[in-house]
CHARMM-style PDB file with segment names, atoms N, HN, CA, C and O in Angstrom:
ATOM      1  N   UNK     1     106.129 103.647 118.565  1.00  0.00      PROA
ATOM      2  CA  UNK     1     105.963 102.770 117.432  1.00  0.00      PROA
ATOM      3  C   UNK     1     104.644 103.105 116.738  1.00  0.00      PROA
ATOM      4  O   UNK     1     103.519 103.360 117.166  1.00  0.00      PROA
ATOM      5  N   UNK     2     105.151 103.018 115.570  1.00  0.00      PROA
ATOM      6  HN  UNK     2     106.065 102.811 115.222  1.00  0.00      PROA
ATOM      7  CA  UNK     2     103.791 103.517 114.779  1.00  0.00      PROA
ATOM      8  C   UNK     2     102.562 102.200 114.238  1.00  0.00      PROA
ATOM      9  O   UNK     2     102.869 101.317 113.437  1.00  0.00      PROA
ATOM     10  N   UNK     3     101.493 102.304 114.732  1.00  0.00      PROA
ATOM     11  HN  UNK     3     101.244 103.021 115.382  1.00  0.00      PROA
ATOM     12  CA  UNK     3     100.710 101.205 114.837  1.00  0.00      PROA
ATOM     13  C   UNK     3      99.708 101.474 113.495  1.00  0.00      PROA
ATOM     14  O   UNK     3      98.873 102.367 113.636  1.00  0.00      PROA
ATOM     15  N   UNK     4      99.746 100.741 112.184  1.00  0.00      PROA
ATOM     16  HN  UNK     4     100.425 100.016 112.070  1.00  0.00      PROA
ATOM     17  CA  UNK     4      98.923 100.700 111.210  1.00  0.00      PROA
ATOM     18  C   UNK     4      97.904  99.849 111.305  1.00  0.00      PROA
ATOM     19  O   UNK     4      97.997  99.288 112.397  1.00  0.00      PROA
ATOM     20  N   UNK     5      96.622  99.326 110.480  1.00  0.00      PROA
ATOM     21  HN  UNK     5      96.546  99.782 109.594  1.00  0.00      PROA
ATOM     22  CA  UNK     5      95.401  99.244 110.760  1.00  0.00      PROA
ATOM     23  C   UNK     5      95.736  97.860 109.356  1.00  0.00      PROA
ATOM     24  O   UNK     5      95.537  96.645 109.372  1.00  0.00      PROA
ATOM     25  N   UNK     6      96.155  98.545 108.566  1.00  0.00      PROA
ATOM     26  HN  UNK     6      96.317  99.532 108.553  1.00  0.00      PROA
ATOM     27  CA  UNK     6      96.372  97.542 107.370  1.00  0.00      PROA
ATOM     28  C   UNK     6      97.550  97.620 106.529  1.00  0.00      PROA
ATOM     29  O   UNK     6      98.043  98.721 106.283  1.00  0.00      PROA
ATOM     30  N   UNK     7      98.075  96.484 106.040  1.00  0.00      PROA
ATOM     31  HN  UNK     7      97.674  95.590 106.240  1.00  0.00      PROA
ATOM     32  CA  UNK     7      99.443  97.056 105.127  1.00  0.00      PROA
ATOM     33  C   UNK     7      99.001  97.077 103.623  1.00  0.00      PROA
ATOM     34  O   UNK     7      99.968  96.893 102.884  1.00  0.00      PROA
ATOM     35  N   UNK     8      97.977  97.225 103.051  1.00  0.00      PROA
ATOM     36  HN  UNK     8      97.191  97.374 103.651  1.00  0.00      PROA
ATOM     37  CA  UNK     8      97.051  97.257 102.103  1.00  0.00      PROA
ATOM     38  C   UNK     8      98.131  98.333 101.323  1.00  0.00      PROA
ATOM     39  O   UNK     8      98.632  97.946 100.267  1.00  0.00      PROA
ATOM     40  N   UNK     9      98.543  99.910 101.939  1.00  0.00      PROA
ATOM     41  HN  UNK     9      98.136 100.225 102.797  1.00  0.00      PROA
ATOM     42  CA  UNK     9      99.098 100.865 101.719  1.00  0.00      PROA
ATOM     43  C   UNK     9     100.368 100.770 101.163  1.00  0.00      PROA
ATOM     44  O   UNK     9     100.836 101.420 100.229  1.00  0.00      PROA
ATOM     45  N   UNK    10     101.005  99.676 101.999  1.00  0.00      PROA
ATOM     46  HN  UNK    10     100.625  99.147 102.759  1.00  0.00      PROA
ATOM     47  CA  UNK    10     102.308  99.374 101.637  1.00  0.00      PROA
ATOM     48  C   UNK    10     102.364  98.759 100.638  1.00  0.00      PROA
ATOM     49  O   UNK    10     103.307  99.085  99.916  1.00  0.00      PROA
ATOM     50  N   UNK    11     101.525  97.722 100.153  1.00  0.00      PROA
ATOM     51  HN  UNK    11     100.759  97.457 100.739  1.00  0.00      PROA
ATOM     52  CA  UNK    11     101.548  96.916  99.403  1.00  0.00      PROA
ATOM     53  C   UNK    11     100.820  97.789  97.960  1.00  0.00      PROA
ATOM     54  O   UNK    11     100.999  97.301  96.844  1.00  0.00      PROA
ATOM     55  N   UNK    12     100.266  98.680  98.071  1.00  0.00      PROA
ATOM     56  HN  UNK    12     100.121  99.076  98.977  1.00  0.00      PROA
ATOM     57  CA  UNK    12     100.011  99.672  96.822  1.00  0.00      PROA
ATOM     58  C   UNK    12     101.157 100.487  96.213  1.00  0.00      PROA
ATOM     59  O   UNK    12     101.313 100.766  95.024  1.00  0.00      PROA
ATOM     60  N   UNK    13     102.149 100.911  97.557  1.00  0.00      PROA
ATOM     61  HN  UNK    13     102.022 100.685  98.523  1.00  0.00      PROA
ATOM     62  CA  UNK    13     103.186 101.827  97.536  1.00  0.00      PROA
ATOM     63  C   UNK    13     104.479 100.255  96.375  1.00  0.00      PROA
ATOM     64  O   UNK    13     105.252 100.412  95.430  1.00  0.00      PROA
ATOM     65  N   UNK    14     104.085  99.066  97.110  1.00  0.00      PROA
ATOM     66  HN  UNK    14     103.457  98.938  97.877  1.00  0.00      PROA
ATOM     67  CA  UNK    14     104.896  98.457  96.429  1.00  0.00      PROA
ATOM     68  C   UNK    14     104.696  97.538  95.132  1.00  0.00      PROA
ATOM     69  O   UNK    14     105.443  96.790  94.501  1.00  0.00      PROA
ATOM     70  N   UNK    15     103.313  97.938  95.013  1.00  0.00      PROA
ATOM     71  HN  UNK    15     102.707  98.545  95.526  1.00  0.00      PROA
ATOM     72  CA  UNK    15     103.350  97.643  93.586  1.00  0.00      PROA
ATOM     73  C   UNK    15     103.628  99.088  92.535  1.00  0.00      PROA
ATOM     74  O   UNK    15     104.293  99.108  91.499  1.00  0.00      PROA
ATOM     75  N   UNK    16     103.170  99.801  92.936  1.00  0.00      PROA
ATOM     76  HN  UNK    16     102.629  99.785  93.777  1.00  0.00      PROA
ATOM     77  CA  UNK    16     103.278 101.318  91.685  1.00  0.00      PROA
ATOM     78  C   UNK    16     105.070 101.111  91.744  1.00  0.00      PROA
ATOM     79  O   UNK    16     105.608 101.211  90.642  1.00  0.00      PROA
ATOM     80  N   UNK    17     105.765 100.904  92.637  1.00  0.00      PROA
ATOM     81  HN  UNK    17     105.327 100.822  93.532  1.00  0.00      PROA
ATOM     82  CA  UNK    17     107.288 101.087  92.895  1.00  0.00      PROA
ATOM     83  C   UNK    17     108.078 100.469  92.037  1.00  0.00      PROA
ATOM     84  O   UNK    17     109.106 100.762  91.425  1.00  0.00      PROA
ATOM     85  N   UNK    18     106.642  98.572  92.208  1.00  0.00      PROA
ATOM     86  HN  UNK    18     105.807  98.333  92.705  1.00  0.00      PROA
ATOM     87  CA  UNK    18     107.672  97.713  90.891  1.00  0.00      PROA
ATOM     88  C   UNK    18     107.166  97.982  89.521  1.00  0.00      PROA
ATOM     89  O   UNK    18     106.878  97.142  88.669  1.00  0.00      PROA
ATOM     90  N   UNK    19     107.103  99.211  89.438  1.00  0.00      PROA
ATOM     91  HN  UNK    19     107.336  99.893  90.131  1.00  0.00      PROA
ATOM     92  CA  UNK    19     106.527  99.587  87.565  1.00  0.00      PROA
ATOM     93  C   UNK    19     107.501 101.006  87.752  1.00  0.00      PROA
ATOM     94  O   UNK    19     107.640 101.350  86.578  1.00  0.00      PROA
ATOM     95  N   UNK    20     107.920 101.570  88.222  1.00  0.00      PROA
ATOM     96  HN  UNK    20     107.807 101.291  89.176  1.00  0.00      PROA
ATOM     97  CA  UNK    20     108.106 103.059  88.537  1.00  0.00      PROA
ATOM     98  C   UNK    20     109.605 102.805  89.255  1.00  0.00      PROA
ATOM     99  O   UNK    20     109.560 102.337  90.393  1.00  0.00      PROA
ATOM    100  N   UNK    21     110.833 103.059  88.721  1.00  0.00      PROA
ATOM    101  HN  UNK    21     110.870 103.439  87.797  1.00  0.00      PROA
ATOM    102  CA  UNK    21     111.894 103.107  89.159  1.00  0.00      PROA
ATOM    103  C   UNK    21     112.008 104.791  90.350  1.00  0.00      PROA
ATOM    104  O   UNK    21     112.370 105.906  89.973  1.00  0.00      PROA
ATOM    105  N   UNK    22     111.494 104.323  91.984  1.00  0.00      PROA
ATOM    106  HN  UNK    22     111.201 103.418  92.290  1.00  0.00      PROA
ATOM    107  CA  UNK    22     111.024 105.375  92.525  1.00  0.00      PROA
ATOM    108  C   UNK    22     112.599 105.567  93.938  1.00  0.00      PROA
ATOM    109  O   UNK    22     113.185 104.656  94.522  1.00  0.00      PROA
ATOM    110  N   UNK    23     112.715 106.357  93.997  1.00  0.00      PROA
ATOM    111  HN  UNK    23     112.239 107.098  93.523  1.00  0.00      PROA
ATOM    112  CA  UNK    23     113.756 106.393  94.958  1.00  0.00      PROA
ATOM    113  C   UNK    23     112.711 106.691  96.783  1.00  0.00      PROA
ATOM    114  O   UNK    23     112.851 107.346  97.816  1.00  0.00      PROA
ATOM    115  N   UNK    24     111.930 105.912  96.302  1.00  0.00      PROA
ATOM    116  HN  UNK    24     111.816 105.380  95.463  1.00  0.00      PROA
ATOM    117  CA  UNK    24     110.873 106.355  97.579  1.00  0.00      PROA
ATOM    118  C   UNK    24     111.409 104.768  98.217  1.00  0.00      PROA
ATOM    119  O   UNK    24     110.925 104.870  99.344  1.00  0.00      PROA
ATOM    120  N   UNK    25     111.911 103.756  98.205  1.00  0.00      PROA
ATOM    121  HN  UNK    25     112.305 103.673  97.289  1.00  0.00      PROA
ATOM    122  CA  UNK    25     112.036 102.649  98.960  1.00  0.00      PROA
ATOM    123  C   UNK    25     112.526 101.948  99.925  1.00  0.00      PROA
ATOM    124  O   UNK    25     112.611 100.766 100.258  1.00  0.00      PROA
ATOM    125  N   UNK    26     113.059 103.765 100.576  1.00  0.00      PROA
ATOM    126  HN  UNK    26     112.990 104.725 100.306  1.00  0.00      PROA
ATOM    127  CA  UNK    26     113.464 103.737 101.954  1.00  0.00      PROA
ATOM    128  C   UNK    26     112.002 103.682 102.962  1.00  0.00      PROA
ATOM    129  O   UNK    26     112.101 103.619 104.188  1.00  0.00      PROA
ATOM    130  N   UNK    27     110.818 103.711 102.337  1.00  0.00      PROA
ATOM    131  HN  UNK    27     110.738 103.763 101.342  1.00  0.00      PROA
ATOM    132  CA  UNK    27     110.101 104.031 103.074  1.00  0.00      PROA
ATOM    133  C   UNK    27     109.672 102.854 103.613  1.00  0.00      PROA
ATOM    134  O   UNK    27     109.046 102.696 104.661  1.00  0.00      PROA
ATOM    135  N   UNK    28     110.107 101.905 102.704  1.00  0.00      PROA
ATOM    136  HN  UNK    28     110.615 102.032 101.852  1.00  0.00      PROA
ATOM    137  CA  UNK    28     109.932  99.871 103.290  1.00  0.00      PROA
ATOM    138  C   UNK    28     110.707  99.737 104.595  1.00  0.00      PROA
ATOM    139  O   UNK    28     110.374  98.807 105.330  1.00  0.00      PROA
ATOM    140  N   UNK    29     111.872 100.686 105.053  1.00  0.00      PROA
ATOM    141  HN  UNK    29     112.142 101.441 104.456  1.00  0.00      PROA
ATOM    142  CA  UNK    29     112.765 100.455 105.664  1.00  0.00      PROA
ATOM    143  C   UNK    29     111.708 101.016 106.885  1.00  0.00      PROA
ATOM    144  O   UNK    29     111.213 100.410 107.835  1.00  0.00      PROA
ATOM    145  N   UNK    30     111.566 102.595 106.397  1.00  0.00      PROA
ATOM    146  HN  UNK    30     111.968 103.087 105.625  1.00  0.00      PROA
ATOM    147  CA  UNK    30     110.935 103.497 107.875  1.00  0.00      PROA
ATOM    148  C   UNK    30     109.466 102.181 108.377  1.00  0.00      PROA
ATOM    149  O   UNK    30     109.016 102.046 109.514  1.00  0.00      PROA
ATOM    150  N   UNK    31     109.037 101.421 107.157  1.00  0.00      PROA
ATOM    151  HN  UNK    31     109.403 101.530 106.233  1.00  0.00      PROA
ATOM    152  CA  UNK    31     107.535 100.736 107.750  1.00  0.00      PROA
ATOM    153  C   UNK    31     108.051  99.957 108.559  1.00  0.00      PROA
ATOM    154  O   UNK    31     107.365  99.606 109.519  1.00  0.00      PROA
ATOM    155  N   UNK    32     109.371  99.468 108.422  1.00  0.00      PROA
ATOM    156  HN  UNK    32     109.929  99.754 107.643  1.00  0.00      PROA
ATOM    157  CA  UNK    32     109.774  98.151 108.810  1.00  0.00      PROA
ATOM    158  C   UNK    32     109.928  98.159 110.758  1.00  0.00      PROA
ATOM    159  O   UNK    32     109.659  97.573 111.806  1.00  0.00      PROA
ATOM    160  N   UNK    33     110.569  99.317 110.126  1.00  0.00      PROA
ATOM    161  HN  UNK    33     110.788  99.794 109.275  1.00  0.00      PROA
ATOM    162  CA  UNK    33     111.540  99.582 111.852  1.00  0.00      PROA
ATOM    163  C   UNK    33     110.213 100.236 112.660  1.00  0.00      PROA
ATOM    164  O   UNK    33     110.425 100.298 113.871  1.00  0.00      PROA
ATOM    165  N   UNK    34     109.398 100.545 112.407  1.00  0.00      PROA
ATOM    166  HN  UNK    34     109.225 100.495 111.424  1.00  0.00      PROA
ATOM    167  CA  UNK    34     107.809 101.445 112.921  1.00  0.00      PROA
ATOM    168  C   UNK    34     106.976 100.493 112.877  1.00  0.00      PROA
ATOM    169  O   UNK    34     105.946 101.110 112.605  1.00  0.00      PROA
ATOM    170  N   UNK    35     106.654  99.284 112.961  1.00  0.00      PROA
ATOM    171  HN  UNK    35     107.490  98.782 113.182  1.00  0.00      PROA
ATOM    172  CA  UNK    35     105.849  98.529 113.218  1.00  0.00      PROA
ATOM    173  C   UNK    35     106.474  96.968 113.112  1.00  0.00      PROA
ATOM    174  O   UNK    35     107.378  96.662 112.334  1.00  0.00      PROA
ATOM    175  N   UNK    36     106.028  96.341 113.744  1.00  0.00      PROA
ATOM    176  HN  UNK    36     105.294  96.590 114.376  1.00  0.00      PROA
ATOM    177  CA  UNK    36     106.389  94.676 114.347  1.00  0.00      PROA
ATOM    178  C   UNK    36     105.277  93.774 113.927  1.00  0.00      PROA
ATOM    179  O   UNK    36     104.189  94.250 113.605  1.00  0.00      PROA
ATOM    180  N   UNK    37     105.491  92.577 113.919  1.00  0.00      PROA
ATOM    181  HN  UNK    37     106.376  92.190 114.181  1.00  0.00      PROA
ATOM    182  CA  UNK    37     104.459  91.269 113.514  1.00  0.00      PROA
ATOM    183  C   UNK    37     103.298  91.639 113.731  1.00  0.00      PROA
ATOM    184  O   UNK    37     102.553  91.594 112.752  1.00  0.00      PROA
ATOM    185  N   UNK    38     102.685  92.148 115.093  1.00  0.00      PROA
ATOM    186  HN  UNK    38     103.290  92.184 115.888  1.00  0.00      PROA
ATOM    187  CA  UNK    38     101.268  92.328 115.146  1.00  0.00      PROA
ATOM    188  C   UNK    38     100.780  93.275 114.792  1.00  0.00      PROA
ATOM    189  O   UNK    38      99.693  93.561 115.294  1.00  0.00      PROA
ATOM    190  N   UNK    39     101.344  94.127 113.822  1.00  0.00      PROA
ATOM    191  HN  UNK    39     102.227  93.894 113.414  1.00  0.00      PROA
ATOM    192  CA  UNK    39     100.742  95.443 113.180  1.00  0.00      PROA
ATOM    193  C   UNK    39      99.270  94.974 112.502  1.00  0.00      PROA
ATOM    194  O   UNK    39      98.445  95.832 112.189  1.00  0.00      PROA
ATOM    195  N   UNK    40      99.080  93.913 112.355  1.00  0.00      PROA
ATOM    196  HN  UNK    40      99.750  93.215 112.609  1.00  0.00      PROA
ATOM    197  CA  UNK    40      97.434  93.563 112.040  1.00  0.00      PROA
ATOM    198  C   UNK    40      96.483  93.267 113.187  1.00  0.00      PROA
ATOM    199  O   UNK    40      95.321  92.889 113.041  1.00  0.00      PROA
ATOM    200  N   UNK    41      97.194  93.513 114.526  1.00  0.00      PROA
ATOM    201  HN  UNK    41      98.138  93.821 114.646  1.00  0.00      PROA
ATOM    202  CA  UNK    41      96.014  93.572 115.553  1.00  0.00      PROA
ATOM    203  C   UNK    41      95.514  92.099 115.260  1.00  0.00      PROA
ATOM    204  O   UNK    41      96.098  91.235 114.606  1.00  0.00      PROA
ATOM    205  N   UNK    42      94.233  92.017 115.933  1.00  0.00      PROA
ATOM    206  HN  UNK    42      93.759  92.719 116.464  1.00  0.00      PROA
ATOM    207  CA  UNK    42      93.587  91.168 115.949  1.00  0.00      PROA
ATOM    208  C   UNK    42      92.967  90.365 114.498  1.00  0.00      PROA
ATOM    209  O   UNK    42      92.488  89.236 114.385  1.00  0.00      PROA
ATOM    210  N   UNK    43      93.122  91.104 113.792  1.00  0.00      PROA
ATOM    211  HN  UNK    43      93.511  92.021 113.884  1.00  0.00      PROA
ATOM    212  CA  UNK    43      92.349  91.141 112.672  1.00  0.00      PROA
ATOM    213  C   UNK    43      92.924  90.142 111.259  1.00  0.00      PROA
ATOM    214  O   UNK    43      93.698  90.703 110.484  1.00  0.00      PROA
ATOM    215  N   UNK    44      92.552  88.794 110.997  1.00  0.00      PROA
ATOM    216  HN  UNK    44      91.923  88.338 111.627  1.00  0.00      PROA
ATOM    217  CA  UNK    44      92.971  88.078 110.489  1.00  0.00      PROA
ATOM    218  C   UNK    44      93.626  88.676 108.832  1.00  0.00      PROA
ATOM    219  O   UNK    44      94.790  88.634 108.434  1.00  0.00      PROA
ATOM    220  N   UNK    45      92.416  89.201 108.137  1.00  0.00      PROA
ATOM    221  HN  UNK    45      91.470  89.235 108.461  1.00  0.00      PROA
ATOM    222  CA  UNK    45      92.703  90.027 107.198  1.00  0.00      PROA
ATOM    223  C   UNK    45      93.780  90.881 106.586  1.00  0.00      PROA
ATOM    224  O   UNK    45      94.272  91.041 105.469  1.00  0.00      PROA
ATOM    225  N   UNK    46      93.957  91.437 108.003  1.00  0.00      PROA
ATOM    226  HN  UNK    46      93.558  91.306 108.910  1.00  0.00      PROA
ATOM    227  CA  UNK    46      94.842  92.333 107.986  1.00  0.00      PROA
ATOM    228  C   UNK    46      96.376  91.728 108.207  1.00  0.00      PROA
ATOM    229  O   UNK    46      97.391  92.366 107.925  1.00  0.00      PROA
ATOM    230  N   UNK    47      96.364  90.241 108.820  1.00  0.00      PROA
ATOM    231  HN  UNK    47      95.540  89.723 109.049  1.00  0.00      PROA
ATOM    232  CA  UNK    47      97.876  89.998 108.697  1.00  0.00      PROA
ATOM    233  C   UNK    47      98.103  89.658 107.172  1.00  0.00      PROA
ATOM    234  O   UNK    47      99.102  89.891 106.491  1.00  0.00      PROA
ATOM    235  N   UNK    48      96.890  89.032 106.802  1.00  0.00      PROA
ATOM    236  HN  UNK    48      96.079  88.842 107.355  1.00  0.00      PROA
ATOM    237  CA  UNK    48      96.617  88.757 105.482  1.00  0.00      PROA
ATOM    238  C   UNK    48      97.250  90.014 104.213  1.00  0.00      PROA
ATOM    239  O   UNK    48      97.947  89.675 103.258  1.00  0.00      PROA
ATOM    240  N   UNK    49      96.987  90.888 104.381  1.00  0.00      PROA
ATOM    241  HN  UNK    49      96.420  91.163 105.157  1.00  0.00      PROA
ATOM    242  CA  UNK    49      97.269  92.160 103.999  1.00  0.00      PROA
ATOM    243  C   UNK    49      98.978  92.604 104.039  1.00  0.00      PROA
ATOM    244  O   UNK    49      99.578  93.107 103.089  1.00  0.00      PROA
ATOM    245  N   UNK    50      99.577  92.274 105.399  1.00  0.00      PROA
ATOM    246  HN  UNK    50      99.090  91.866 106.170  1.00  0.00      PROA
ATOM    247  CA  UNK    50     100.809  92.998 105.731  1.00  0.00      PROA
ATOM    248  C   UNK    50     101.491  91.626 105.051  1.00  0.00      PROA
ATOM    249  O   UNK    50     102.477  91.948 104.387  1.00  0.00      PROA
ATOM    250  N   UNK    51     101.313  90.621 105.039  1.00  0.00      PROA
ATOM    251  HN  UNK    51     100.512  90.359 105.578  1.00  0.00      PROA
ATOM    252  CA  UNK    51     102.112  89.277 104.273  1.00  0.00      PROA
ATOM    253  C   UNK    51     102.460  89.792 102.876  1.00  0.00      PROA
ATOM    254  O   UNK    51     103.528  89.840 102.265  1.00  0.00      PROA
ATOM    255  N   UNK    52     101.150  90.181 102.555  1.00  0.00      PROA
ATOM    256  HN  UNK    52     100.283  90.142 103.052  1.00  0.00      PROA
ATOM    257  CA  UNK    52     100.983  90.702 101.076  1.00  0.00      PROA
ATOM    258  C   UNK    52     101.888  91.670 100.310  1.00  0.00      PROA
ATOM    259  O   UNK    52     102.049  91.733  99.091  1.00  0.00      PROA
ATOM    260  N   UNK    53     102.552  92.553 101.459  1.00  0.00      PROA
ATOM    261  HN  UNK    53     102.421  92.502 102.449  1.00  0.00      PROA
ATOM    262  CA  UNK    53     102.698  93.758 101.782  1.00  0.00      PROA
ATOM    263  C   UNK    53     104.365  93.524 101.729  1.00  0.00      PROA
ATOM    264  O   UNK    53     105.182  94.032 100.961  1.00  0.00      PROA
ATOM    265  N   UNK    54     104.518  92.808 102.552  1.00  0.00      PROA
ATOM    266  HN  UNK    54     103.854  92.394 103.176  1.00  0.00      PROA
ATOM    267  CA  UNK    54     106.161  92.416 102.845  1.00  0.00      PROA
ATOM    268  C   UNK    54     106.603  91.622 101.684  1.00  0.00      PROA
ATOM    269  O   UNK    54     107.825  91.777 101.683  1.00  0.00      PROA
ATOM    270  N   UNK    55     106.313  90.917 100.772  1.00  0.00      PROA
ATOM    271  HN  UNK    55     105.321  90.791 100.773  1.00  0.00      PROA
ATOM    272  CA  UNK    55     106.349  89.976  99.789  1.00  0.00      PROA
ATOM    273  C   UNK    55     106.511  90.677  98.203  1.00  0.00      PROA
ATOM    274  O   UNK    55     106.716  90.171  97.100  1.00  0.00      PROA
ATOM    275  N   UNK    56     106.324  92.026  98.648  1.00  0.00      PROA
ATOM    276  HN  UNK    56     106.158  92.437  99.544  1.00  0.00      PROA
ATOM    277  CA  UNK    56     105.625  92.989  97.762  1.00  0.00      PROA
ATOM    278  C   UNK    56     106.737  93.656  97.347  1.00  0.00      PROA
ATOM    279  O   UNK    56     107.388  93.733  96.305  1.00  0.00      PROA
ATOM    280  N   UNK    57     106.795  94.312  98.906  1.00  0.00      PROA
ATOM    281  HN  UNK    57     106.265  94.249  99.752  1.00  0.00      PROA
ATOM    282  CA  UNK    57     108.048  95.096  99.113  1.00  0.00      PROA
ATOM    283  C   UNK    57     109.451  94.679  99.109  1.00  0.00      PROA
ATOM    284  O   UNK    57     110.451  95.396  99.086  1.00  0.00      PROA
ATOM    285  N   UNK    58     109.352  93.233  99.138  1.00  0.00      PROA
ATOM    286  HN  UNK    58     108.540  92.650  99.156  1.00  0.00      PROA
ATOM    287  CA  UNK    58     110.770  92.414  98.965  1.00  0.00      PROA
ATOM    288  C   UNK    58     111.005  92.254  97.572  1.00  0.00      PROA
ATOM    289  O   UNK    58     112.167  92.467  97.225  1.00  0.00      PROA
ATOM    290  N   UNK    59     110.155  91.918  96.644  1.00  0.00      PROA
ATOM    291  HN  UNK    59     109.211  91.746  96.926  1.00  0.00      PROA
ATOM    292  CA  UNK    59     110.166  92.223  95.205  1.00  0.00      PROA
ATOM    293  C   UNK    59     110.930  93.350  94.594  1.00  0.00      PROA
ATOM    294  O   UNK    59     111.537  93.295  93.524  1.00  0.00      PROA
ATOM    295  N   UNK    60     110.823  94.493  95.481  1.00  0.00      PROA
ATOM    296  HN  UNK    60     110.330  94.537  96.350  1.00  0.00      PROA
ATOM    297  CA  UNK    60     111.051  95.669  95.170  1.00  0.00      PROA
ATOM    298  C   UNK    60     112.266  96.093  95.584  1.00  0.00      PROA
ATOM    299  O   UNK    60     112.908  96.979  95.020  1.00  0.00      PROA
ATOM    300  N   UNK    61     112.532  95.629  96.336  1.00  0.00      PROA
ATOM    301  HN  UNK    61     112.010  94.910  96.795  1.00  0.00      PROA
ATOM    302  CA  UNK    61     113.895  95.850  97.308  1.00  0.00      PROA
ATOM    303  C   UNK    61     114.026  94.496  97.863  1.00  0.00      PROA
ATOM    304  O   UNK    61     113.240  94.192  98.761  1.00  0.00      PROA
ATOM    305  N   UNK    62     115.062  93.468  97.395  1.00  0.00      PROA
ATOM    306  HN  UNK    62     115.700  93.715  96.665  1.00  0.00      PROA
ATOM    307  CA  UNK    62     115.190  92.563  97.907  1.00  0.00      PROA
ATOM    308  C   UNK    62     115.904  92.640  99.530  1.00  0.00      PROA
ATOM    309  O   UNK    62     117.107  92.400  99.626  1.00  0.00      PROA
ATOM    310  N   UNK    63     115.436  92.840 100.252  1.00  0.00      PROA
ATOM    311  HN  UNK    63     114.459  93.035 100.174  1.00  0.00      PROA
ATOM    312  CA  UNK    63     115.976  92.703 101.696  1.00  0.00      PROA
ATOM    313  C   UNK    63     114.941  91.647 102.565  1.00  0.00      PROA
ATOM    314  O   UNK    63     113.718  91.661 102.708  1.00  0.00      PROA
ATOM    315  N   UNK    64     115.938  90.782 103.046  1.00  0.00      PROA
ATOM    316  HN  UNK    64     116.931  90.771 102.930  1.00  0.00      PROA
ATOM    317  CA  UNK    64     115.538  89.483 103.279  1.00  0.00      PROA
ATOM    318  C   UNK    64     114.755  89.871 104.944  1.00  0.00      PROA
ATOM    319  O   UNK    64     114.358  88.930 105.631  1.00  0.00      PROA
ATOM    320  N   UNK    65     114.617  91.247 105.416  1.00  0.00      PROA
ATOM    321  HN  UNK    65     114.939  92.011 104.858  1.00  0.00      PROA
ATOM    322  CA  UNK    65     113.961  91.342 106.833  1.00  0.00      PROA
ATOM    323  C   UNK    65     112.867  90.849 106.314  1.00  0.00      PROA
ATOM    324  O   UNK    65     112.374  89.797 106.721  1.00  0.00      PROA
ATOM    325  N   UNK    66     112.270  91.699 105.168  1.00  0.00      PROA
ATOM    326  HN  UNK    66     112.671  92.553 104.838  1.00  0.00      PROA
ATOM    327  CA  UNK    66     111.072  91.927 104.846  1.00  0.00      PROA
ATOM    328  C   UNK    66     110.487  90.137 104.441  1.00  0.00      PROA
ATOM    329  O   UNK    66     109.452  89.638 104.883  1.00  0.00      PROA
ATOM    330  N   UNK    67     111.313  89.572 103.669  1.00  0.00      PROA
ATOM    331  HN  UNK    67     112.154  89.978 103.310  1.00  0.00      PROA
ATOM    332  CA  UNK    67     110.716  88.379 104.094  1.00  0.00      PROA
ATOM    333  C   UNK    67     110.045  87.077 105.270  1.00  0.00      PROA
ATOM    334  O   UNK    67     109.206  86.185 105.387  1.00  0.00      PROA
ATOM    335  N   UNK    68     111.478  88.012 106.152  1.00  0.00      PROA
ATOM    336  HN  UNK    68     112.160  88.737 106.057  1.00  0.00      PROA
ATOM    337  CA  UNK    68     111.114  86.866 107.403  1.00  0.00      PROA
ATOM    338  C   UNK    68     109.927  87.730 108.805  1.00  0.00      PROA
ATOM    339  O   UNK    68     109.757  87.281 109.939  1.00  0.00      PROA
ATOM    340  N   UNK    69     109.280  89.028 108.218  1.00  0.00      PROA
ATOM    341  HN  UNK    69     109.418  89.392 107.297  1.00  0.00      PROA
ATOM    342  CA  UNK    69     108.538  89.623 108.659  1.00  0.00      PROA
ATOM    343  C   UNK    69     106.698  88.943 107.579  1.00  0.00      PROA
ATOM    344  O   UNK    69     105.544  88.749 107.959  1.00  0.00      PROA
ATOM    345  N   UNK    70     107.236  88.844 106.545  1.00  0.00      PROA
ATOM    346  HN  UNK    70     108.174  89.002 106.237  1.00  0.00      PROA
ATOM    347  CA  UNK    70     105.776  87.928 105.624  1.00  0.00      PROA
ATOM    348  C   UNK    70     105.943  86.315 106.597  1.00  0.00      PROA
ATOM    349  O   UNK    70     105.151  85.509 107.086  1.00  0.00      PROA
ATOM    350  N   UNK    71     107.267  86.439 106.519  1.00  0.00      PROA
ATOM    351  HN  UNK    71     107.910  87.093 106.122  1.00  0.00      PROA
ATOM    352  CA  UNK    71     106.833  84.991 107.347  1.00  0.00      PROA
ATOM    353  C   UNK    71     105.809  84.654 108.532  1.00  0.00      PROA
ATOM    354  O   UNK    71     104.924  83.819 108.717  1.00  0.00      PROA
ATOM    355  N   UNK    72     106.401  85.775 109.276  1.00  0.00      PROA
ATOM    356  HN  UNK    72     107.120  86.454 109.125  1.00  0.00      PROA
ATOM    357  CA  UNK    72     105.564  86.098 110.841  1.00  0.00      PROA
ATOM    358  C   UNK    72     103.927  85.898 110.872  1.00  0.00      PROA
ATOM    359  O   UNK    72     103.178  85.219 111.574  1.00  0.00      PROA
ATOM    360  N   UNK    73     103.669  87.102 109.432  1.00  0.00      PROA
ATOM    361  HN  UNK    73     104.278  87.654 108.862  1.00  0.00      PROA
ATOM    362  CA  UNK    73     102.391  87.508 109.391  1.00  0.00      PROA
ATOM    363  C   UNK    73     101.458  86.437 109.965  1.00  0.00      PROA
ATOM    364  OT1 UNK    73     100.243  86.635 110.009  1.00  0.00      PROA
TER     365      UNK     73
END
């Protein structure tokens, strides 16, 4: 499992995405299935960040995982 630091990334990838009709938005899928609720570690910020992130990316691709993963955050 792939362990990220911040979803800051994702949430950049998913804003340029909702301006930019991008066929890149499988990559919400690969973040999804590669990291779990505590992908922000300890670090308050950072769930702060992946909420941001999932909310972002659901905008973009409405798939309701991604919501109940902002939920978690």
């Amino acid at each position: 499992m792939i362990q990220m630091d911040n979803g800051n990334t994702l949430e950049s990838l998913a804003n340029f995405m909702s301006i930019v009709d991008s066929p890149l938005k499988y990559i919400f899928h690969q973040t999804f299935v590669k990291t779990d609720m505590y992908a922000g570690g300890d670090c308050f910020g950072a769930f702060q960040w992946w909420l941001i992130a999932w909310v972002q990316a659901y905008s973009v691709d409405p798939n309701l995982d991604y919501l109940h993963r902002a939920a978690q955050a």
